[in-house]
KOLGU-4560 file (N, C-alpha, C; in nm, 3 decimals, padded with zeros to 5 digits):
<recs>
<n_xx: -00.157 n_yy: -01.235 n_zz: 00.047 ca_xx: -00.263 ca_yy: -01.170 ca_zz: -00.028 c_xx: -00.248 c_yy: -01.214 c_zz: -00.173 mol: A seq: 1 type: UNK>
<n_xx: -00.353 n_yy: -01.237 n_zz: -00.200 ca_xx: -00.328 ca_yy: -01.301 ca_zz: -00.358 c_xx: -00.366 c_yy: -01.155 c_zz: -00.459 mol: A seq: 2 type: UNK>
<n_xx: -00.384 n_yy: -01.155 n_zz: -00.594 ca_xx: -00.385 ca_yy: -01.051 ca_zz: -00.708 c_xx: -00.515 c_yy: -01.084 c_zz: -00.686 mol: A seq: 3 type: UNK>
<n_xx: -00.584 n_yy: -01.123 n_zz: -00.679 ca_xx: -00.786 ca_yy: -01.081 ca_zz: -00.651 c_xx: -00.783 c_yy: -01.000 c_zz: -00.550 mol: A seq: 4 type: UNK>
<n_xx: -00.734 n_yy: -01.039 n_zz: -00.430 ca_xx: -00.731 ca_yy: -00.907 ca_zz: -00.279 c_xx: -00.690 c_yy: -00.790 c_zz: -00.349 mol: A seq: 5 type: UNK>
<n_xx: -00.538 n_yy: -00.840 n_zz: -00.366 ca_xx: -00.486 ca_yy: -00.667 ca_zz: -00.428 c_xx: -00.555 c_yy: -00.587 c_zz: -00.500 mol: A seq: 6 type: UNK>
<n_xx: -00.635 n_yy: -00.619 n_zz: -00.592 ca_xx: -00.715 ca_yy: -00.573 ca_zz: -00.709 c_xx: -00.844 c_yy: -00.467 c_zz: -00.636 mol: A seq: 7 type: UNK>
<n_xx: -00.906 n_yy: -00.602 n_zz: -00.523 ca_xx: -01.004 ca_yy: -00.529 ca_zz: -00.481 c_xx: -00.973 c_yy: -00.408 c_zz: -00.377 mol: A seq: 8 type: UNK>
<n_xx: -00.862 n_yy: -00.418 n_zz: -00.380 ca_xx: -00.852 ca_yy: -00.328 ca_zz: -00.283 c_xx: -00.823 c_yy: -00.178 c_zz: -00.393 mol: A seq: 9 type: UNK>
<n_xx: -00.740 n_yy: -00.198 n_zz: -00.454 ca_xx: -00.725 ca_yy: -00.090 ca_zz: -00.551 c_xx: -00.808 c_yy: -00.051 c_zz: -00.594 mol: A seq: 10 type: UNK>
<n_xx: -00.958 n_yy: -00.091 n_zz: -00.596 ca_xx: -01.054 ca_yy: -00.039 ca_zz: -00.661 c_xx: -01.115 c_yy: 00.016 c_zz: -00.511 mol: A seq: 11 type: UNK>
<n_xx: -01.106 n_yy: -00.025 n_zz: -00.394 ca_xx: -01.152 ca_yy: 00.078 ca_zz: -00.300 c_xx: -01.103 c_yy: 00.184 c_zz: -00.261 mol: A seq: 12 type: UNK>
<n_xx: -00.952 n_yy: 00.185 n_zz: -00.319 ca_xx: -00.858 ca_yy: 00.330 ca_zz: -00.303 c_xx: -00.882 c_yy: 00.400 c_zz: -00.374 mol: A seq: 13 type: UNK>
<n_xx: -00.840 n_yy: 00.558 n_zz: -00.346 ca_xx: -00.796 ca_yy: 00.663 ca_zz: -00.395 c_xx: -00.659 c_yy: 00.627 c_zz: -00.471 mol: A seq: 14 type: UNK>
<n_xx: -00.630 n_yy: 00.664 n_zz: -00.594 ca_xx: -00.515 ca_yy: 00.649 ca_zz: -00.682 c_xx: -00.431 c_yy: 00.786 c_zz: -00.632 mol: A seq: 15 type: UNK>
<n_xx: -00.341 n_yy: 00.815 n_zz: -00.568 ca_xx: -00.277 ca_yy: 00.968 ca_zz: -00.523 c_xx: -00.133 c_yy: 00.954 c_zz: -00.603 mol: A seq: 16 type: UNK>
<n_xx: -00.027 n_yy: 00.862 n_zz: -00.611 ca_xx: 00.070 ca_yy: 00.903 ca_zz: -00.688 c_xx: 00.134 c_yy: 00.765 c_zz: -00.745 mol: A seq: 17 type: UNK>
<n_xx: 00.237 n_yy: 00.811 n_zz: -00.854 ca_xx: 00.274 ca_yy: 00.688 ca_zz: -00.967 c_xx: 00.411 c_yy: 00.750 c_zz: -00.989 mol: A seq: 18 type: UNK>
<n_xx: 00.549 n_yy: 00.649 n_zz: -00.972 ca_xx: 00.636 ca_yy: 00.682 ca_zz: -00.972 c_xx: 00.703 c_yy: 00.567 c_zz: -01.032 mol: A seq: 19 type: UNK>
<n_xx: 00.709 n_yy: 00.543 n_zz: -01.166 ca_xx: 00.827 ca_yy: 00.433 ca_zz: -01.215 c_xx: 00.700 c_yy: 00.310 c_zz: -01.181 mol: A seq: 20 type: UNK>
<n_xx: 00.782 n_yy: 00.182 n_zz: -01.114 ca_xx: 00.683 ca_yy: 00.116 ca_zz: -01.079 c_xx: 00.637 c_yy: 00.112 c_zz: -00.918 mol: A seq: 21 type: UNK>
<n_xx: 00.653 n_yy: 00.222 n_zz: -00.853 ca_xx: 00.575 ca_yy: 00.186 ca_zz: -00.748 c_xx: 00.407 c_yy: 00.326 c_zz: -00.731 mol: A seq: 22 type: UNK>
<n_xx: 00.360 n_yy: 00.243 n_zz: -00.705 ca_xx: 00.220 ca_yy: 00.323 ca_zz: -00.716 c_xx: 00.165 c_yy: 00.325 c_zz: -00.563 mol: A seq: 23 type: UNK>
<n_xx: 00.061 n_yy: 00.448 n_zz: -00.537 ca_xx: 00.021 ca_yy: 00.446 ca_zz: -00.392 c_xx: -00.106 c_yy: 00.561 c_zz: -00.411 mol: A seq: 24 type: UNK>
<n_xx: -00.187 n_yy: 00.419 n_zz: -00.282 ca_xx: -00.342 ca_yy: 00.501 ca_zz: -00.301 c_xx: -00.366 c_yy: 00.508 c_zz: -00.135 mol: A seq: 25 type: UNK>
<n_xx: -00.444 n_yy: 00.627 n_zz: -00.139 ca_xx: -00.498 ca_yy: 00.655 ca_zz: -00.017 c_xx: -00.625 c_yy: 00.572 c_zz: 00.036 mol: A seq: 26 type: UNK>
<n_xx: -00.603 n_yy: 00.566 n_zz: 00.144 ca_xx: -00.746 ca_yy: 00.509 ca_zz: 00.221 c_xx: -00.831 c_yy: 00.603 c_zz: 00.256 mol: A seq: 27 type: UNK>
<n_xx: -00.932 n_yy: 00.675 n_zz: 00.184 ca_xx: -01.036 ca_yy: 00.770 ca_zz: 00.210 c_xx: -01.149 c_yy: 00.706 c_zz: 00.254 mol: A seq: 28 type: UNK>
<n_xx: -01.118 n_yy: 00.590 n_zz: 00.256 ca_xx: -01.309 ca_yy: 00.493 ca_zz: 00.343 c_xx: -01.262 c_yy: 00.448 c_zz: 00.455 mol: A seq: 29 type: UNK>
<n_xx: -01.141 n_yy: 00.447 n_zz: 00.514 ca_xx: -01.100 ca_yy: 00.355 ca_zz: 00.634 c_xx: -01.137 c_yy: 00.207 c_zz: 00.647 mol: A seq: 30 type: UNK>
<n_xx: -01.060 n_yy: 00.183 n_zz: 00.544 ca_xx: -01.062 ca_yy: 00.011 ca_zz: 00.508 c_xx: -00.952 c_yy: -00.013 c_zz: 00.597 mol: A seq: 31 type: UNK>
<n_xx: -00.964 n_yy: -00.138 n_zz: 00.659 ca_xx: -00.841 ca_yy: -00.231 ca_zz: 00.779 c_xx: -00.748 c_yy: -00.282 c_zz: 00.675 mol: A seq: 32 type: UNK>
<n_xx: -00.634 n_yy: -00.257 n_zz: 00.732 ca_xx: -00.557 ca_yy: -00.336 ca_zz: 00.739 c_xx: -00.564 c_yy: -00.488 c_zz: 00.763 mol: A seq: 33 type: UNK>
<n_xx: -00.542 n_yy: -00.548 n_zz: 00.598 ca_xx: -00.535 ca_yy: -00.692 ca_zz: 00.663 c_xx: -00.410 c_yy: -00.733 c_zz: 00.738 mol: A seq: 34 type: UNK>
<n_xx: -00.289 n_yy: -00.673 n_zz: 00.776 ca_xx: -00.200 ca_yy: -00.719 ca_zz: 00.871 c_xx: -00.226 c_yy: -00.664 c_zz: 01.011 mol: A seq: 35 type: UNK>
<n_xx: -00.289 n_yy: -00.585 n_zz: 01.042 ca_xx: -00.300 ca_yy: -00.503 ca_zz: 01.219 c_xx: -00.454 c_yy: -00.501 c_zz: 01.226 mol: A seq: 36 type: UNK>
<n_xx: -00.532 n_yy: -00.507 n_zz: 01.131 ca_xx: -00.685 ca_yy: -00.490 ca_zz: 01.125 c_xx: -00.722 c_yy: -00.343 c_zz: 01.187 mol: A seq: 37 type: UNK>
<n_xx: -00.603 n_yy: -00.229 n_zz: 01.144 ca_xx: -00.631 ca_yy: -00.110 ca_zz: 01.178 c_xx: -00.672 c_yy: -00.008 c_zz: 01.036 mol: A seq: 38 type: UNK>
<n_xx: -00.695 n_yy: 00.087 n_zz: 01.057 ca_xx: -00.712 ca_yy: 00.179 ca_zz: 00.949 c_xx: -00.598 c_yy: 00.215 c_zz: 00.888 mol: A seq: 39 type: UNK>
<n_xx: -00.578 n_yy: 00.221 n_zz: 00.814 ca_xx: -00.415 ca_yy: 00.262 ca_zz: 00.715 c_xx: -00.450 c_yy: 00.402 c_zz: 00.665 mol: A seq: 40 type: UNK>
<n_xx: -00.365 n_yy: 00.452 n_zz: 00.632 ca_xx: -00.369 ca_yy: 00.585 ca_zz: 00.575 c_xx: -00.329 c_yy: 00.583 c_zz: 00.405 mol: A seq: 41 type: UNK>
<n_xx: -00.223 n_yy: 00.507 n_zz: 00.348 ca_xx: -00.174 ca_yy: 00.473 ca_zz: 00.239 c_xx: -00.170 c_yy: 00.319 c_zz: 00.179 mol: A seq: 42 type: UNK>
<n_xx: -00.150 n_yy: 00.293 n_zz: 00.112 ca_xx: -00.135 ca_yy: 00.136 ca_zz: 00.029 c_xx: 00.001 c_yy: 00.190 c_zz: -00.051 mol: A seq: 43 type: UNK>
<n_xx: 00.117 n_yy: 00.142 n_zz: -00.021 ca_xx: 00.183 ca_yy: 00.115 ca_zz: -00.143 c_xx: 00.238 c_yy: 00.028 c_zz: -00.241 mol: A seq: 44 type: UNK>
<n_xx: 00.221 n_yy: -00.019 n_zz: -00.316 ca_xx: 00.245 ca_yy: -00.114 ca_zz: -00.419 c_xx: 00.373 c_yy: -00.090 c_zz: -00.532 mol: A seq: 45 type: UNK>
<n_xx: 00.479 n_yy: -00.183 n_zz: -00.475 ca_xx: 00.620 ca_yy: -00.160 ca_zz: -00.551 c_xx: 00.621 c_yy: -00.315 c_zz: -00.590 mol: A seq: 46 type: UNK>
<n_xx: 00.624 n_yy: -00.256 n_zz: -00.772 ca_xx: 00.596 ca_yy: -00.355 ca_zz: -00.850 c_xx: 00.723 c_yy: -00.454 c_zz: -00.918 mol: A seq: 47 type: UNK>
<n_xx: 00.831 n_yy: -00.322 n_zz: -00.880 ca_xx: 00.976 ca_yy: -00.337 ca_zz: -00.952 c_xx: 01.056 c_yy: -00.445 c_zz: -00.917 mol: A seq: 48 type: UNK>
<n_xx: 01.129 n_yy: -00.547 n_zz: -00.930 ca_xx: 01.243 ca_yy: -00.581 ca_zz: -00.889 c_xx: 01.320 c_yy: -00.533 c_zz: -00.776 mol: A seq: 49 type: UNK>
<n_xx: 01.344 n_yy: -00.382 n_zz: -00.778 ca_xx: 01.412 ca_yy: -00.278 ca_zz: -00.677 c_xx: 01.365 c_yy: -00.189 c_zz: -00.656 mol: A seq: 50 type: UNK>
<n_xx: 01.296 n_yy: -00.124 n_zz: -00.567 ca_xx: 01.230 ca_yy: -00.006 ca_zz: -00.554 c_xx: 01.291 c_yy: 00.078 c_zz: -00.435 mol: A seq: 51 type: UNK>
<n_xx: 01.274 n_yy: 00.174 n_zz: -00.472 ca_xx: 01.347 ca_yy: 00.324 ca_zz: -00.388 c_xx: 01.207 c_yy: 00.379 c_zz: -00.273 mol: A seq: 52 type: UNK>
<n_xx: 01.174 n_yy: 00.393 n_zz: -00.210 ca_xx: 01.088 ca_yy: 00.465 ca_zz: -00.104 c_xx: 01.184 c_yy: 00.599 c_zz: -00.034 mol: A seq: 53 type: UNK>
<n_xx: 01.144 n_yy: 00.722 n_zz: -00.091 ca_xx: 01.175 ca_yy: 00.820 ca_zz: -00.009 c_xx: 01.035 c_yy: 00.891 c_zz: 00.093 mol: A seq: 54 type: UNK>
<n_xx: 01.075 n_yy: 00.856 n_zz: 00.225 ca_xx: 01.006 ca_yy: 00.833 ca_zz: 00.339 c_xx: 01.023 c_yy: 01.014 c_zz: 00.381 mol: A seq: 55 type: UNK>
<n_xx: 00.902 n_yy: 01.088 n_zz: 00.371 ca_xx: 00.891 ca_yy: 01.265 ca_zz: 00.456 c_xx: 00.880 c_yy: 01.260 c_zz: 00.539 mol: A seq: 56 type: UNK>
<n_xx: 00.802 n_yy: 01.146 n_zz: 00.667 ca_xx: 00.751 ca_yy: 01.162 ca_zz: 00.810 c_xx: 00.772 c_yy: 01.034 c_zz: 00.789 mol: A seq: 57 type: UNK>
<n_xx: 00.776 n_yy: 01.039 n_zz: 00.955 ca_xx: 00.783 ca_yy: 00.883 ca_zz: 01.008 c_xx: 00.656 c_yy: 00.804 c_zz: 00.994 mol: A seq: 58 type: UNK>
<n_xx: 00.651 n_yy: 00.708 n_zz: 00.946 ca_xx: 00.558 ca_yy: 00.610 ca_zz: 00.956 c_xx: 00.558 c_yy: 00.443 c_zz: 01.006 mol: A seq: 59 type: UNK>
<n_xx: 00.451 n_yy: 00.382 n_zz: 01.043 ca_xx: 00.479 ca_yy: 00.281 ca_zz: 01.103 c_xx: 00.433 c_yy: 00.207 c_zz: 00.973 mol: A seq: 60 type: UNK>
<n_xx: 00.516 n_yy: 00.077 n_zz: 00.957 ca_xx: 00.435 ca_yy: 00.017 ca_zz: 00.822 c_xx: 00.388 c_yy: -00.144 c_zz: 00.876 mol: A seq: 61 type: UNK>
<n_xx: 00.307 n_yy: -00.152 n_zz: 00.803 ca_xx: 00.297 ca_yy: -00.292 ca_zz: 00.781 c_xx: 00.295 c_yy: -00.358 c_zz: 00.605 mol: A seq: 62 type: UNK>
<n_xx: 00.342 n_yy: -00.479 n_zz: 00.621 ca_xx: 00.370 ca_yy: -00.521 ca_zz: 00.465 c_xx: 00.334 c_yy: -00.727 c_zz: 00.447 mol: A seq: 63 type: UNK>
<n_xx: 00.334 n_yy: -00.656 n_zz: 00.283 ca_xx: 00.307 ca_yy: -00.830 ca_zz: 00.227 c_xx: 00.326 c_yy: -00.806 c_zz: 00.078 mol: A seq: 64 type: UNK>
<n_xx: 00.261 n_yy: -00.951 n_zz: 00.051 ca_xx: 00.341 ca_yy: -00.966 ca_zz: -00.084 c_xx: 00.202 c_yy: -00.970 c_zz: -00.176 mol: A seq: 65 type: UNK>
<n_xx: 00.200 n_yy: -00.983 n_zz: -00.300 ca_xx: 00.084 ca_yy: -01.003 ca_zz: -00.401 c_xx: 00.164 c_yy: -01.054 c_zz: -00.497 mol: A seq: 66 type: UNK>
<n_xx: 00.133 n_yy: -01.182 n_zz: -00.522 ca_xx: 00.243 ca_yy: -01.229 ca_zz: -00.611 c_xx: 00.398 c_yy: -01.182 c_zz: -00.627 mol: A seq: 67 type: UNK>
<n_xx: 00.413 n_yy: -01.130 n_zz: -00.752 ca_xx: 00.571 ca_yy: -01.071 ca_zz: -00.737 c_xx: 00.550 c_yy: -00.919 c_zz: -00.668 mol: A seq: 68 type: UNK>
<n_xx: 00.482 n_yy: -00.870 n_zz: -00.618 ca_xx: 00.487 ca_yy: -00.722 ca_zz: -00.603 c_xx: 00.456 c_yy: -00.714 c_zz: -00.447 mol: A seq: 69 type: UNK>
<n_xx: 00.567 n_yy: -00.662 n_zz: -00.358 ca_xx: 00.516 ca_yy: -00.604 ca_zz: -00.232 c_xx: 00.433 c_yy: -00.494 c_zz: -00.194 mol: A seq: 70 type: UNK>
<n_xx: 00.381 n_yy: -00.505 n_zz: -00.076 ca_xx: 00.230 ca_yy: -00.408 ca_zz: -00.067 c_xx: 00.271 c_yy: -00.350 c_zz: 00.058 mol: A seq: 71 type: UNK>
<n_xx: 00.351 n_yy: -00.258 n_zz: 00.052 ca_xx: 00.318 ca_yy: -00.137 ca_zz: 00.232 c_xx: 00.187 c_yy: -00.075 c_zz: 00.294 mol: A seq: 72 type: UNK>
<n_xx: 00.120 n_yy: -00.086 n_zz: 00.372 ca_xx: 00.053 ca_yy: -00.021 ca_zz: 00.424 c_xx: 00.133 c_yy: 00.073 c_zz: 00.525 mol: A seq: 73 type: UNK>
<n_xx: 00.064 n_yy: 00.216 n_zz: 00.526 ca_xx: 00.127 ca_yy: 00.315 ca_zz: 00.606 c_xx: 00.001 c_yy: 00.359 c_zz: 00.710 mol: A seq: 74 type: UNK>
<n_xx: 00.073 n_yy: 00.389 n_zz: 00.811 ca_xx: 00.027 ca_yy: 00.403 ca_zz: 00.942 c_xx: 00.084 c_yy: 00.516 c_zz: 01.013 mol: A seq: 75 type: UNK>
<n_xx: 00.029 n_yy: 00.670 n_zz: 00.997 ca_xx: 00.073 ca_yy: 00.772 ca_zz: 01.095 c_xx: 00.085 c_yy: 00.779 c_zz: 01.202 mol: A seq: 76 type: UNK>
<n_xx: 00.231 n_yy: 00.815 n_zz: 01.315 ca_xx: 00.208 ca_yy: 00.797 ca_zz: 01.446 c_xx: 00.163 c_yy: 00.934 c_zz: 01.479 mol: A seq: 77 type: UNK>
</recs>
């Protein structure tokens, strides 16, 4: 995914939380997943060098990169 995808996609999310550098928006339109071409529930974007994810429920992820910054998509089972 290049920084034009990422971008557009951030502008189709919901902005829900900002922590240091990793940021995460909700999917309130049911946009696909470009890795499973399923509906995602979250986008997260960890911008840092090292980033921490503290995980509440299980989730299934799928992931990629945007230049230097990895991109989780979350998936409720």
């Amino acid at each position: 995914m290049d920084q034009s995808e990422l971008s557009e996609l951030v502008s189709s999310l919901t902005p829900y939380e900002s922590a240091g550098t990793v940021n995460t928006y909700r999917n309130t339109v049911s946009i696909a997943c470009p890795a499973c071409e399923e509906s995602f529930d979250d986008m997260v974007v960890c911008e840092g060098e090292y980033d921490s994810l503290e995980l509440s429920r299980l989730l299934d992820l799928c992931v990629t990169t945007a230049g230097d910054d990895v991109v989780l998509f979350t998936h409720q089972e």
